[in-house]
N, C-alpha and C positions, 0 to 999 in steps of 0.2 A: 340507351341513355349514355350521356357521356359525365367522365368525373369533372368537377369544379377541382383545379389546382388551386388550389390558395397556397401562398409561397411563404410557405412556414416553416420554421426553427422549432425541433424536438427536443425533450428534457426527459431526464430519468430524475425520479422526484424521490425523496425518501422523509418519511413522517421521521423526526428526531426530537427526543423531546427529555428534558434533564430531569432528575428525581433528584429528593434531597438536596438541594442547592442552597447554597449559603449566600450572606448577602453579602455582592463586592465589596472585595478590599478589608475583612473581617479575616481574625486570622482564626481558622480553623481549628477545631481537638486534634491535637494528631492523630489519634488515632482510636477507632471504637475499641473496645476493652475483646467484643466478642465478632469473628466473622460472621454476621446474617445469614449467611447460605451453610456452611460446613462446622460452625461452631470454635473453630481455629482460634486460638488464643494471639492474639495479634495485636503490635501496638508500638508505641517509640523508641522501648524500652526494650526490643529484637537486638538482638548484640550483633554488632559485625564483627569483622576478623578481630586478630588479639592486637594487631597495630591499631587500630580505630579509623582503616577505612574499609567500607565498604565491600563486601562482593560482590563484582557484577555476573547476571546471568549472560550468557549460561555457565554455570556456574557444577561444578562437581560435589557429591552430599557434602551437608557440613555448612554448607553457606547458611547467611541466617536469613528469620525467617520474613516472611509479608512484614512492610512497618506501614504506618500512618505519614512515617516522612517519606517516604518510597512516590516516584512519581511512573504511572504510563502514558506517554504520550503517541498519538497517531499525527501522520502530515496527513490534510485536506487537502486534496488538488483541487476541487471545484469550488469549495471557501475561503481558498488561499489561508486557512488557517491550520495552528495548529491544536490538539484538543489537550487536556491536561484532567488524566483520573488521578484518583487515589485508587492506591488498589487496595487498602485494609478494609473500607469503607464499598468499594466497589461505587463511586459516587464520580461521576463528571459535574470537572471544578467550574469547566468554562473553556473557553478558547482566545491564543493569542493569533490576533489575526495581524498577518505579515502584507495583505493588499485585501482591495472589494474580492467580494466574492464574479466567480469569471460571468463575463458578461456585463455586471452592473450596469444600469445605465447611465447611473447616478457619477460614476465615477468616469465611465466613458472609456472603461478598459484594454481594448483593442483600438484607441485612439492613441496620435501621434504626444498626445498631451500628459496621457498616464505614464505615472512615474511610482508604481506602486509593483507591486511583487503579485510573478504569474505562476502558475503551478508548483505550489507547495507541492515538494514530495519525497527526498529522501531526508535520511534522520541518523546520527550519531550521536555519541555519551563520550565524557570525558571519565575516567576508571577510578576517581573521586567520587562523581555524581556529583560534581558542584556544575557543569556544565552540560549543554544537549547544545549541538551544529544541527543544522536544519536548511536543506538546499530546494530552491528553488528553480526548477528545469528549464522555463522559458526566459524568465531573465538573468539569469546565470548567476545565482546571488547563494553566496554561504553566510549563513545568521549563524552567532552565538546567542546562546540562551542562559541568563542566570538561573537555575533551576531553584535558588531558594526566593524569587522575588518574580519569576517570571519576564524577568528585563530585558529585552534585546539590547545586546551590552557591544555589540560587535555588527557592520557588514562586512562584508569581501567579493568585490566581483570579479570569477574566472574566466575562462574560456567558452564556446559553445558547450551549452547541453549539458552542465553536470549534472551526473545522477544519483552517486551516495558518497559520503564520506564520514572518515571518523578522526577521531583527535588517536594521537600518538601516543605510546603506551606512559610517556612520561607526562604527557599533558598539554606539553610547548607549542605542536605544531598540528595544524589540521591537513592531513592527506584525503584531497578530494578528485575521485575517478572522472573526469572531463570528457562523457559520451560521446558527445557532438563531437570531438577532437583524436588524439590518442595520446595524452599523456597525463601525469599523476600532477595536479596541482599541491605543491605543498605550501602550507601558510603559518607565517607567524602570524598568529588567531589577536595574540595582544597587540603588537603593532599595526595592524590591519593591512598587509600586505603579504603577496606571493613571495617567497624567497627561493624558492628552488620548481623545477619542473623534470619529472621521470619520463621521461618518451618510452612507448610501450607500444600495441600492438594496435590494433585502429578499433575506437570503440570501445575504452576500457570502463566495466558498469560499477565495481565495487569494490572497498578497500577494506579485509579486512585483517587482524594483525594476531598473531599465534598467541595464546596462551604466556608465555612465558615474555613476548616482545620484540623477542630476534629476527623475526620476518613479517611481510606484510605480501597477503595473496591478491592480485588481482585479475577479474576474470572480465570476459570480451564479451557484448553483445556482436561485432562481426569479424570475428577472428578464432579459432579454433584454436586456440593457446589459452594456458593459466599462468602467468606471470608472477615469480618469486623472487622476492626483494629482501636483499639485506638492509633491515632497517638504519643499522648503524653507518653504512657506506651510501647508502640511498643506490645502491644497483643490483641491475636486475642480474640475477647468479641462477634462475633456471626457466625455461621456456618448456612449460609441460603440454604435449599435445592432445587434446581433446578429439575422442571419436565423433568421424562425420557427422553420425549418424547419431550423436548428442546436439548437435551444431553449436553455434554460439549460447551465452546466460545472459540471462540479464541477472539472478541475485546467484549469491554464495551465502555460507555461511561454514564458521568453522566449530568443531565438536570443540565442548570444554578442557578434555584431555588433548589437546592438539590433534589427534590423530587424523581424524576422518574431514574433507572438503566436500561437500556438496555444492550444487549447481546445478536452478532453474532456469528453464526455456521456457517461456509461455507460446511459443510462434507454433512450436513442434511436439510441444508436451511430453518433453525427455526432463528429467533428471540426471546430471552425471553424477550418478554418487556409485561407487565410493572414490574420493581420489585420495588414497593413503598419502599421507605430509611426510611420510616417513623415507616410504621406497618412489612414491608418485605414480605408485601404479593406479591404474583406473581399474576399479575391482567390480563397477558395475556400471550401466547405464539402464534405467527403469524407464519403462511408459509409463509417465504417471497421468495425464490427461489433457486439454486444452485448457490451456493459460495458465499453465504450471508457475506457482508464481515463488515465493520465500521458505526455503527450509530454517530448523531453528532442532533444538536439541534438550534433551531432559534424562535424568538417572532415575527411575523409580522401583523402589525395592532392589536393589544391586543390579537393575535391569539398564542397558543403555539404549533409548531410545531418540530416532530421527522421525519431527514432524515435517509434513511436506504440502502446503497448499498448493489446491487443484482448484484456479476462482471458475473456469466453465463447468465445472460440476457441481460446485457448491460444496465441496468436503475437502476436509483435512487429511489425509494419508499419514497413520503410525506404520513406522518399522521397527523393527528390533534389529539392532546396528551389531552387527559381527563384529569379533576381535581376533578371528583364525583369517582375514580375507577374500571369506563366502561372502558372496554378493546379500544384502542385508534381507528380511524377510518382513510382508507385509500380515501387520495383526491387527492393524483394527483401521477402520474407513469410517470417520465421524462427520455426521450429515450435519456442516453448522445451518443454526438459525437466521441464516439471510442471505444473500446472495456475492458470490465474488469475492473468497477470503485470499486477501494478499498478503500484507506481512503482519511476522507470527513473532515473540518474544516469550519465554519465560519467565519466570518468580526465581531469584536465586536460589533460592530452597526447594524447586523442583515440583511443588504439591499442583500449581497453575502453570497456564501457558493464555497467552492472551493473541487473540486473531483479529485483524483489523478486515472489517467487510466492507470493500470497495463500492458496492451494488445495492448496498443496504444503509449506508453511515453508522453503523454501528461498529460494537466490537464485541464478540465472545468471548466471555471467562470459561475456560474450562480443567476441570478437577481431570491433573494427571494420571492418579489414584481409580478412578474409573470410566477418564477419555468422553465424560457426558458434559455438555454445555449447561452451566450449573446457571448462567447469569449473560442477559444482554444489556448494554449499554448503550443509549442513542450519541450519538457524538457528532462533531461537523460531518461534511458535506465528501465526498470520495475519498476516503482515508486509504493512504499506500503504506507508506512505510509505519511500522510501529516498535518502538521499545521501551523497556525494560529497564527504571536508571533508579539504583537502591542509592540512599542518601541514609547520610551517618545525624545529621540535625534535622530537627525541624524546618517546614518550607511554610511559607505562608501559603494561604490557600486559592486566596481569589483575588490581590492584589497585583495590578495590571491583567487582568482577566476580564472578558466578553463575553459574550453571546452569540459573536457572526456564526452562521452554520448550523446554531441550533435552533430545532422545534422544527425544522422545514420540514416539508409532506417530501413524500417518496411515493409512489407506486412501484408494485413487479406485475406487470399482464404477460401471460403466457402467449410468445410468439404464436403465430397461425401459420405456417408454414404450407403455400398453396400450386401444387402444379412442381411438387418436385419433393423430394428425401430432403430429411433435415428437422431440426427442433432447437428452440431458443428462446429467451425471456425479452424484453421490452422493459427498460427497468425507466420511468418518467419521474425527473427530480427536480421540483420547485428550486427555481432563482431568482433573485430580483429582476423584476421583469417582465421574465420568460421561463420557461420549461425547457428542459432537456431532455432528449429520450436516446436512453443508451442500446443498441441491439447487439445481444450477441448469439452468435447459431450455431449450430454442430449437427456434422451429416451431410452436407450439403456437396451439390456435386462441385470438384476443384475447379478452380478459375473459371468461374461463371457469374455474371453479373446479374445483380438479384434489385428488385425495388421495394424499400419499405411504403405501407400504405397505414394510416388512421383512417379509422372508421365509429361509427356510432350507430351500426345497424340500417341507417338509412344513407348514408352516403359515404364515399371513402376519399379522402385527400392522399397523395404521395406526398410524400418527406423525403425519403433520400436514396439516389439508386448507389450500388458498391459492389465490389466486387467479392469474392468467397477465395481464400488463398488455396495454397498447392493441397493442403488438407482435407476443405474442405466446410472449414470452419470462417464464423466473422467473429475476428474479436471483441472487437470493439467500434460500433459505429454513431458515432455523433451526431444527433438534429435536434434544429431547436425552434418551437412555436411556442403558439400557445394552445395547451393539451387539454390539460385542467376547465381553461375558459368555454374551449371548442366543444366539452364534454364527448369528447374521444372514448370509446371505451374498449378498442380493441387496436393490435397492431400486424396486419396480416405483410407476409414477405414473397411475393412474388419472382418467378425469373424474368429476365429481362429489363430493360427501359420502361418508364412510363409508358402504360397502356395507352391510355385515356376512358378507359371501360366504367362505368358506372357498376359497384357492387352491387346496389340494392337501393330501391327507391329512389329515389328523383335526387337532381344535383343542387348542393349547396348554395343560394344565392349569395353574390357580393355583398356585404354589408360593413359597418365602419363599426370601430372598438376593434375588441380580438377576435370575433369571427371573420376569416377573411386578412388578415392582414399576411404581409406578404416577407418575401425574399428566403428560399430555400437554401439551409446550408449546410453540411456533414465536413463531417472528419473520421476517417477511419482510421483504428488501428492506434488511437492515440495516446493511451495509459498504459507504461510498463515500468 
């Protein structure tokens, strides 16, 4: 028997759906009197510092505590939005959506016409909390965000490819890392233009700035340097080199005491941590797993600990962070509840740390105190970056607030892996339209060309053939049909090209709607 190709577009789907939701444009309680899950006394009335602004995480003991005016926000890549919890409440407000969700048809997205914003994905705070920048990778756009009104108050369009940025310790200016290119975009955020540009190493991923303000780290996705900048001269004063065998980041992050820089690899599933701020020495490089993605930082009980998401295994990595320059030590491995956690934020006050689950749409609350996933949150549509922005007022709750993103279905089917080593998930995610099916696998023999296939038990269609990198592993492969319609229920991965081999039972006839409809398309490798 031979397979029926039907020339279909795959989708990785995720079921998302709000609880407790207020009715738009209503301004919210600030805050519940009592935490729902840990009984935390929580509320407006959380004092920040003795100046009256804010602490932000990550933040050293002492900072205060959960508020109601407190916001966490996640970027959407695949809903072009961005989502807006409270965290006192643990309640998703809604989402500001920055373009259609990818694909639309409605909008006509990948047309010469669309003039809306593509892949929502990285995220900064102003050290006030009166503002959040928010970058979009495919059309090169930095959004300000009024966080008490939810207002997109600001654009700015850079260079190719930017991938995070953050506002300056004074507040003036947004430094945003230009992937696609190699230099530091800097922006007067209120004038709405570039004023200055840092040339740096090629590929630079993320900007982040010490503790105290006097320097700003950036780290390379294809460049084996860490680049240290004096903020006040805007030049670069040291070129720190990175082990091979860490290779390029795509995220960093820096400990609340200045001390310690870490830096994620997803490609190679290194860690270079530690890299002391102090002496620059690199005091460790860690395997930590395939698609190593955001580290992030927390003090509990005088203890200082470094979290480190692992999205191909589905867990969070604690370490206990040294202060003599012993490479740091792993104590706890927490299995979150969904798939693909990317970036991680904590609660100033250390008791929370929050994970955005790429593979899932949601986001994990989890109690630092005993490292267990106390609460999930459905939220938009492939969340990357996520933080953490404590506010000194009240914010209203659901004015200029949406829906885009939520409620959608999701599925995760366990990859079938057939005629070779290897294991991976099938994650298929409802979009207007169409279906997405995201694959990603581990084990697998290096640089060898694999074909995804749907099937329903009686017949199988290909979707997308790809290749497996020097690892071993696929990170990320994009198809999109229709999954859902086709009543698909399995997604097996074979080596090689399209067979043409019928799995079972007789082959699918042509017919019109979405059984059958056509044009096969993938993207590998595309979310970091």
């Amino acid at each position: 028997m031979r397979t029926t190709f039907t020339h279909t577009f795959i989708a990785m789907v995720v079921y998302a759906s709000i609880t407790a939701c207020v009715t738009p444009g209503t301004l919210e309680s600030a805050s519940s009197p009592l935490d729902p899950v840990q009984g935390l006394i929580v509320g407006s009335n959380a004092s920040p510092s003795a100046h009256g602004t804010p602490i932000q995480s990550p933040a050293l003991p002492g900072a205060q505590q959960i508020s109601g005016n407190d916001r966490v926000y996640t970027a959407d890549q695949a809903s072009n939005t961005v989502s807006v919890i409270n965290p006192a409440t643990n309640t998703v407000l809604g989402t500001i959506a920055l373009g259609k969700p990818r694909l639309s048809p409605s909008a006509d997205v990948l047309g010469a016409m669309y003039d809306g914003q593509i892949d929502v994905h990285g995220l900064g705070f102003s050290r006030d909390g009166k503002w959040l920048n928010v970058i979009d990778v495919t059309t090169n756009a930095v959004h300000v965000i009024d966080t008490g009104t939810n207002e997109v108050v600001r654009t700015v369009y850079v260079g190719r490819s930017p991938h995070e940025g953050f506002f300056s310790p004074d507040g003036t200016r947004l430094w945003v890392a230009v992937r696609g290119q190699n230099y530091i975009s800097v922006i007067d955020w209120r004038a709405g233009k570039e004023v200055e540009r840092i040339p740096t190493e090629d590929g630079p991923s993320k900007v982040v700035f010490s503790p105290d303000g006097k320097f700003a780290y950036v780290n390379h996705l294809r460049a084996l340097v860490l680049d240290v900048i004096d903020v006040a001269s805007r030049r670069i004063i040291r070129r720190v080199a990175i082990p091979a065998e860490a290779g390029g980041s795509s995220d960093e992050a820096i400990s609340p005491d200045g001390r310690d820089i870490w830096l994620g690899m997803p490609t190679n599933g290194r860690t270079t941590a530690v890299l002391n701020a102090a002496t620059y020495r690199v005091e460790a490089v860690l395997r930590t797993g395939p698609r190593t993605n955001h580290p992030n930082f927390v003090t509990v009980d005088g203890v200082d600990y470094a979290y480190q998401t692992v999205g191909g295994l589905n867990e969070t990595l604690v370490y206990r962070r040294s202060r003599n320059g012993a490479p740091p030590t792993l104590v706890k491995t927490i299995h979150n509840n969904g798939h693909g956690p990317h970036g991680i934020w904590p609660s100033p006050d250390n008791t929370r740390i929050y994970i955005a689950l790429q593979n899932s749409d949601a986001v994990d609350v989890i109690d630092t105190h005993t490292n267990s996933v106390i609460k999930t949150l459905h939220i938009g549509q492939s969340p990357m970056a996520l933080v953490y922005v404590a506010r000194s007022t009240p914010a209203t709750s659901t004015h200029n607030l949406g829906r885009q993103g939520l409620g959608m279905r999701t599925q995760i089917l366990a990859l079938r892996v057939s005629g070779s080593s290897g294991q991976g998930t099938a994650l298929i995610r409802e979009l207007p339209g169409i279906n997405e099916v995201t694959i990603g696998a581990t084990g697998l023999p290096p640089n060898q060309q694999f074909t995804a296939y749907a099937g329903d038990g009686t017949r199988t269609t290909a979707l997308m053939s790809m290749m497996s990198n020097q690892f071993g592993n696929i990170d990320e492969a994009l198809s999109y049909s229709y999954f859902f319609a086709n009543h698909y229920t399995s997604v097996v991965l074979k080596p090689g090209a399209p067979s043409g081999e019928q799995e079972s039972g007789t082959a699918m006839p042509q017919a019109s709607g979405p059984r059958g409809q056509g044009g096969v398309v993938g993207v590998v490798n595309a979310c970091r």
